[in-house]
N, C-alpha and C positions, 0 to 999 in steps of 0.2 A: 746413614748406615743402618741396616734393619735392624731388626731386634729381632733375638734368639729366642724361644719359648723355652722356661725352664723352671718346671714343676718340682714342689717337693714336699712330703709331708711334714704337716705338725705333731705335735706329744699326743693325740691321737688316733695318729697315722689318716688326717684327711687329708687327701690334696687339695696344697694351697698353688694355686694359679701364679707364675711369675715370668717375668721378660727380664732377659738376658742386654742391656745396651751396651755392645764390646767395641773396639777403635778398631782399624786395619789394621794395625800395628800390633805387637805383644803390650797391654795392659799395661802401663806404669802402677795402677796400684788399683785396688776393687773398693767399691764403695756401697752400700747398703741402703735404700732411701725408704721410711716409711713415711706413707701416706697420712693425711688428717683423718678425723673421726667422719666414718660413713663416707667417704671417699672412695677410690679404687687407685690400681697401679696406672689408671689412663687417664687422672685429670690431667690438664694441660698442663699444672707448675710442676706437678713430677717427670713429664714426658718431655719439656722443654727444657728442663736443667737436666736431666740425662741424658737428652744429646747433646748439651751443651757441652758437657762434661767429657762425654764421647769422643769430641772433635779435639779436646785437651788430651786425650789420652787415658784418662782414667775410666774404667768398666763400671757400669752401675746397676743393679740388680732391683727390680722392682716388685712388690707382689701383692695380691690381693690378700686383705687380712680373712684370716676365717669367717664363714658366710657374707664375704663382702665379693662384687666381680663374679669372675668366673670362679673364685674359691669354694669346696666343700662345704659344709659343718653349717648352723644356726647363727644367726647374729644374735638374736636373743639370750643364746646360752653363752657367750663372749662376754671376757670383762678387759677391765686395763690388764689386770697381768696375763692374761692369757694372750690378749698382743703383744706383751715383753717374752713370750713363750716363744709367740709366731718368730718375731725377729730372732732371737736365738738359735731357733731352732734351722732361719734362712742362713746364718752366718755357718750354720754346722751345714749346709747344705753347700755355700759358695767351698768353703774348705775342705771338703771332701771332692768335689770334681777339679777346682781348680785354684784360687788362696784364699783366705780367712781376710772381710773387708776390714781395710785398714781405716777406712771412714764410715762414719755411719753419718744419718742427714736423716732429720725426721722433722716434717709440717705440720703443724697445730697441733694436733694432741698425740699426732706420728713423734714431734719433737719431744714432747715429754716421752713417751716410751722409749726412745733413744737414750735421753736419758738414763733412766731407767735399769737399761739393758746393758749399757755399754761398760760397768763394773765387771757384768762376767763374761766381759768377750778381750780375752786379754791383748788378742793381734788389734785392738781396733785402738790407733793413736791419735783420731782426730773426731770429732765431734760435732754436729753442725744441729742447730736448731732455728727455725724459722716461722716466726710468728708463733712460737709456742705458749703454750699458758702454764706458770708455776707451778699452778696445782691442778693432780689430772681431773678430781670434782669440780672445777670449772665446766666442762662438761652441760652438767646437769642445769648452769644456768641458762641455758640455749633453749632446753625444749619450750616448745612454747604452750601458752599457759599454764609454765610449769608444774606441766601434770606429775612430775616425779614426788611432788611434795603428797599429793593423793595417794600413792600407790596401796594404802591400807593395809589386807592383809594380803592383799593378789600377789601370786609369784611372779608375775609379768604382764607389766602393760605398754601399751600403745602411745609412742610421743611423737613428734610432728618436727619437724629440721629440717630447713631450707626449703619447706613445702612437703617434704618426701615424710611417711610414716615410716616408722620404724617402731617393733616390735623387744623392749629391754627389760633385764631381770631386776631384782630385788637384786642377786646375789653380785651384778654390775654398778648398782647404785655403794652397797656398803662396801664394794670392792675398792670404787676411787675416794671415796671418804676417810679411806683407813692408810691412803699412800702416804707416805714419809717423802715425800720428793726432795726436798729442801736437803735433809741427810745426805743422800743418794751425791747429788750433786756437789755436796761438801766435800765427798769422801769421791770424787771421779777420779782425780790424777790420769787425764788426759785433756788433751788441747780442746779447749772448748768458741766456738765462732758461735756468738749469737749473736742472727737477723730476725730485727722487729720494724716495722711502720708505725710509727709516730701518729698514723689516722688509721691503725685496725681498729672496725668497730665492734669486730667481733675478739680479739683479745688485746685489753691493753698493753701499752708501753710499758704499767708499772711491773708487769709480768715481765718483762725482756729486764727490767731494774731487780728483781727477788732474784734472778736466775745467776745472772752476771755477778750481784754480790754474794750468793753463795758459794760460787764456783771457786777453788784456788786460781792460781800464774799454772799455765799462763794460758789469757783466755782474754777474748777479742769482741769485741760491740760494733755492727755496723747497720746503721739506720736506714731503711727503705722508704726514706721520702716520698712522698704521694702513692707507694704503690698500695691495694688494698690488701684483704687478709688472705685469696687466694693467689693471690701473683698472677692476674688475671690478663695482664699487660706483659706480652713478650719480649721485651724488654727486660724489665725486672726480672723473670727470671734467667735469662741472660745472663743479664748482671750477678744476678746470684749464685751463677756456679763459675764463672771469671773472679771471680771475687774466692769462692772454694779452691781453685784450682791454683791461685797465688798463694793462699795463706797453708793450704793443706802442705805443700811444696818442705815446706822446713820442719815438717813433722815425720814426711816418711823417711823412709830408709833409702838414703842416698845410694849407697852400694848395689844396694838391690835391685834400685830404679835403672842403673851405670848397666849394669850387664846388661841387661834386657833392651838398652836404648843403642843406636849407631854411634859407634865414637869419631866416623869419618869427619872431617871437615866441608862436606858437600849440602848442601840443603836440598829436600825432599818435599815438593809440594804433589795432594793429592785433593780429590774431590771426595767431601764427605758426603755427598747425595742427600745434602739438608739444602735444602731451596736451590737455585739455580748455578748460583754464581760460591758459595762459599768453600773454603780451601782451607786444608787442616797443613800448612810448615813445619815441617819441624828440620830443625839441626840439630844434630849430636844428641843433647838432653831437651832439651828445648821445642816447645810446641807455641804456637801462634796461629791465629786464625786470619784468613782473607776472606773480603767479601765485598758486595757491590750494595750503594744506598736500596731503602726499599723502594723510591722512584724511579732507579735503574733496573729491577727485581729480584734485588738482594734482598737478605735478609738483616743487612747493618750490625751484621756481628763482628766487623772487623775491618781495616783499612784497606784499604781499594788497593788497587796494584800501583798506580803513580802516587798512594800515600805512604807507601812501602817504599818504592823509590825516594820518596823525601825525607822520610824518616833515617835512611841513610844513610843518605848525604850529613842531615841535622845531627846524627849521631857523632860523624866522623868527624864532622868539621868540631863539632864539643869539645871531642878527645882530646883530638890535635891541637886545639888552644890549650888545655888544658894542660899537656905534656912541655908545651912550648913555656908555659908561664910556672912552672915548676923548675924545670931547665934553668929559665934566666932567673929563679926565685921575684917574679913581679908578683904583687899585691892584687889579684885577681881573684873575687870571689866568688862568683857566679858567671857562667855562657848562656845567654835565649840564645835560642839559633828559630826563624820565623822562616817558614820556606812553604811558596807558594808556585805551582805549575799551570802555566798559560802554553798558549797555541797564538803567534803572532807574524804577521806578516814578515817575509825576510827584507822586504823595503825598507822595514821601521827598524832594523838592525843597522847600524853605523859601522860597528866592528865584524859582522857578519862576512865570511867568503861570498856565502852562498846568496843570491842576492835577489833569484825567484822563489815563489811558489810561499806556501808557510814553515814554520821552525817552532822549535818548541824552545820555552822560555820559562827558565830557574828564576825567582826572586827571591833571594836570602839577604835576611833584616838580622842582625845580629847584638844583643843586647850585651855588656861589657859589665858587671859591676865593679866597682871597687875604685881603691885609691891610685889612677892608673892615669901617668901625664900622657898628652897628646901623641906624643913621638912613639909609645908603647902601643897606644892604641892603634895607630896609622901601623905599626909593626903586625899585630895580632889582626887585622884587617887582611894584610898582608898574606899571613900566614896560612886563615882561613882556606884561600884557593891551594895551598899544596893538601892538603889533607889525601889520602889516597882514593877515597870515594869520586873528591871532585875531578883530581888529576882522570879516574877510569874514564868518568863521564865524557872532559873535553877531549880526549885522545880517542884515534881511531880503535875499535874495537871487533873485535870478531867472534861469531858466536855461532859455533859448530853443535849441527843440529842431527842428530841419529835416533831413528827407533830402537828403545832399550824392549826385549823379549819380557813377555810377560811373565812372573814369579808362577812355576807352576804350585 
């Protein structure tokens, strides 16, 4: 899905440069993502979790912070609060054309300014930090040979970050020196998800620990094993707005989300025009992605169409034990349902009609917990094949096929 350009000024009045990442569909809910320090709105871990986010249904707005990108104004003359301004000042911009983000998401030092910010933005109910550092003078220990300790009486000088010069104030140095962040976050009273890597070597773990135990209930910690401090592996961030788009779920406004979504019982698949193969589903409320491995030329964001098909089946056949062993009140704790799809000769079928050519072949392994005698089990074996899923399967089917006109 492309991105909409969509500029708007800061306090002021420079244009700051931003991209619009909206779904086919009306918006389940807007969300606000700011950047790391000296970053733009086009690293990869911003660009990959807002379409990730995209194909879930929620709208994500991106922007260049002042003199960063294609943004206006100086970087030099930029501090930490004057990016808790930028952001503000993008939430007054999302709510004036179209709603006030209900999420905000901020990366490395983007996350502490979310932080931050998200006291005076009263629509925004959910909160997301990734790989951010406690305190926004964290900062200052990056540049390298930390020239900041120099700066004398110079109103601005020259520091060095990830290779690239950049040009910073005095009045940006005592600006994140004097942040309260700790407060801030004490006093959020909003849902707060914070994502840290366990091997950032650019912000500690114990940063994702200072944040976490500040914060009140209710608020969530999930670990980015192996990935680094940019989310440099697409994957990861993948994973990190699947991971947004499950937890954020119980924070918005249900009602709100209801109108806006189809109440039909039909399922709608489309193409998100993200890699080849991927497919944004939804029914009713509900969104899910499809997609083919990246050795097929997908992009593995999502189960393939025969994993969709199994899943299913594995769903149905669950229930249906489930409902059955409730019924007869049996001592059943748990269903595995294990289901695997082959392509096999119709020779090597005993019970097959069909007796040429090849057949496709279900193998479901079913695991039983609980205090459950033989004769129960041999029942709920049983039972497995009525499920409705399986019955569609074995029974002849027909599947009337019409071009629908396109939505003008």
């Amino acid at each position: 899905m492309p991105s909409e350009r969509f500029d708007f000024s800061n306090a002021q009045g420079e244009r700051l440069a931003a991209l619009l990442d909206r779904p086919i569909e009306q918006p389940r809910a807007y969300a606000l993502f700011a950047h790391c320090f000296t970053c733009g709105k086009d690293i990869r871990a911003a660009k990959r979790i807002a379409e990730a986010l995209t194909a879930l249904g929620i709208a994500v707005l991106r922007f260049d912070f002042t003199g960063l990108g294609s943004s206006e104004g100086e970087f030099a003359n930029t501090t930490f609060s004057s990016n808790v301004a930028d952001l503000i000042a993008a939430a007054a911009a999302l709510r004036a054309r179209w709603r006030a983000p209900a999420i905000l998401i901020g990366h490395s030092l983007g996350g502490a300014a979310v932080l931050a910010a998200a006291g005076d933005l009263e629509e925004v109910r959910a909160v997301v930090t990734i790989n951010a550092p406690a305190d926004p003078a964290h900062v200052i220990g990056l540049f390298k040979d930390d020239a900041a300790a120099d700066i004398g009486t110079a109103r601005e000088i020259e520091v060095t970050l990830a290779g690239r010069p950049f040009r910073i104030s005095r009045s940006f140095l005592d600006d994140v020196r004097q942040q309260r962040l700790g407060e801030r976050i004490g006093k959020l009273h909003k849902a707060l998800l914070v994502f840290h890597s366990p091997t950032d070597e650019i912000v500690g773990i114990e940063n994702a620990s200072f944040i976490f135990a500040a914060a009140k209930h209710p608020k969530s910690f999930v670990s980015l094993a192996g990935a680094d401090h940019l989310l440099s592996r697409r994957s990861d961030a993948s994973y990190v707005a699947n991971v947004i788009h499950a937890w954020a779920e119980r924070y918005l406004d249900v009602s709100e989300i209801a109108s806006e979504t189809p109440t039909d019982s039909g399922v709608t698949v489309r193409e998100t025009r993200m890699g080849r193969f991927q497919q944004e589903i939804t029914a009713g409320r509900h969104r899910i992605l499809a997609d083919e491995p990246v050795e097929a030329g997908g992009l593995d964001s999502g189960l393939n169409p025969y994993g969709l098909l199994l899943a299913g089946l594995g769903a149905c056949t669950s229930m249906t034990l489930r409902l059955y062993a409730e019924r007869k009140a049996l001592r059943l704790e748990r269903v595995t349902v294990r289901l695997d799809h082959s392509r096999i000769h119709a020779a090597d079928c005993e019970n097959c009609e069909t007796q040429e050519g090849m057949l496709d072949r279900i193998d479901r392994a079913i695991t039983l917990a609980g205090d459950l005698t033989q004769e129960e089990r041999k029942r709920l074996l049983q039972i497995a094949d009525k499920c409705p899923v399986h019955r569609t399967l074995t029974s002849e089917v027909e599947i009337r096929t019409v071009e629908q006109p396109q939505e003008s």
